[in-house]
C-alpha positions as CSV (number, residue, x, y, z in Angstrom):
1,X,61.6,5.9,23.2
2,X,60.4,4.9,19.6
3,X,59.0,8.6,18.9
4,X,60.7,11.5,20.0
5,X,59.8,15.3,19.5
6,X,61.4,15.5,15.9
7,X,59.9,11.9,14.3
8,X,56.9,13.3,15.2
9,X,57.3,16.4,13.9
10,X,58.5,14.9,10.4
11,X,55.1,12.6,10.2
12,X,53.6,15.6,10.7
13,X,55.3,18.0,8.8
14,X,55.2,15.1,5.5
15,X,51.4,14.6,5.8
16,X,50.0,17.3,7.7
17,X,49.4,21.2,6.7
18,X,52.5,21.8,8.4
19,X,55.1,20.6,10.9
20,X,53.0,22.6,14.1
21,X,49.9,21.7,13.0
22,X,48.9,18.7,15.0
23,X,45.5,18.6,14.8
24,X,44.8,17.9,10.9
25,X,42.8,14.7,10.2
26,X,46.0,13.7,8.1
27,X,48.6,13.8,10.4
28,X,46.9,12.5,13.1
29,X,46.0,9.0,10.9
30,X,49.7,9.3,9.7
31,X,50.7,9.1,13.1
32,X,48.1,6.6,14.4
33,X,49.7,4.8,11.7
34,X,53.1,4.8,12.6
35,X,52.2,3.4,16.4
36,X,50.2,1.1,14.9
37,X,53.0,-0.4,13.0
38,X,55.5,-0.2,15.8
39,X,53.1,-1.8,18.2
40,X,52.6,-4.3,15.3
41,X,56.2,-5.4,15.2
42,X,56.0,-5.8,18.8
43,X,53.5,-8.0,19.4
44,X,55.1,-10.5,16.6
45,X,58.0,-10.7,19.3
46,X,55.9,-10.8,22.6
47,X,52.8,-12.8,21.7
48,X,51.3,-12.9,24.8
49,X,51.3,-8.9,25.9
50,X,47.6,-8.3,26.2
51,X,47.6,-4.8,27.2
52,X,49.9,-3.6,24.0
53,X,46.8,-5.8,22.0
54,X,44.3,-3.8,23.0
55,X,45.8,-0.6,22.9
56,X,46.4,-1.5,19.7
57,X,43.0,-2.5,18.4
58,X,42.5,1.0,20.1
59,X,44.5,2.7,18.3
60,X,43.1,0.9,15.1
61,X,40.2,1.8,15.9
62,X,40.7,5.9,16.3
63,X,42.1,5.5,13.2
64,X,39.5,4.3,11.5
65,X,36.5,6.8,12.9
66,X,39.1,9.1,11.8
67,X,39.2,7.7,8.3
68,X,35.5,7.7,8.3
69,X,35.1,11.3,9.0
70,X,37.2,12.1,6.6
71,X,36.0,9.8,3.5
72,X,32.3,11.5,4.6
73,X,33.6,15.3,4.6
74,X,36.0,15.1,1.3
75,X,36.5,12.3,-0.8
76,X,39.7,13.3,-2.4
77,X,41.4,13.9,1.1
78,X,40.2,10.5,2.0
79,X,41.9,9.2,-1.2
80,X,44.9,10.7,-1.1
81,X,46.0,9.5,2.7
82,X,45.0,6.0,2.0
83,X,47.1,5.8,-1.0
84,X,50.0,7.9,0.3
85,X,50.3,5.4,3.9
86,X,49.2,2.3,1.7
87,X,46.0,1.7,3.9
88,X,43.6,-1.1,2.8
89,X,40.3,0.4,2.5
């Protein structure tokens, strides 16, 4: 598998609060981001998997309403994540 227990941990341990906490609007886009991008690679290779290209507009999608909730509750936050993962805004 792509992610295992201590990948995910990292992500969430680099742009989370800290490594067990999993529910912080960071590390969740940070990992959202990292799927994203795997699932990205992917479907350059297998152009005609439908199900990984709407889990990923999904997943594009969570990340987003994410994104927006936290660009509407603190600004800097918002900033600082987009910058740090490279996000267009």
């Amino acid at each position: 598998m792509y992610l295992t227990k201590e990948k995910k941990a990292e992500i969430f341990a680099k742009h989370g609060k800290s490594a067990q906490d999993t529910g912080s609007a960071e590390g969740q886009i940070a990992l959202f981001t990292h799927r994203i991008n795997h699932l990205t690679g992917h479907l350059k290779k297998n152009r005609k998997d439908f199900n990984t290209e709407r889990s990923l507009v999904k997943l594009v999608g969570k990340r987003r309403s994410l994104l927006d909730y936290l660009k509407k509750n603190d600004i800097s936050r918002y900033r600082a994540i987009v910058k740090e993962l490279g996000l267009r805004k």
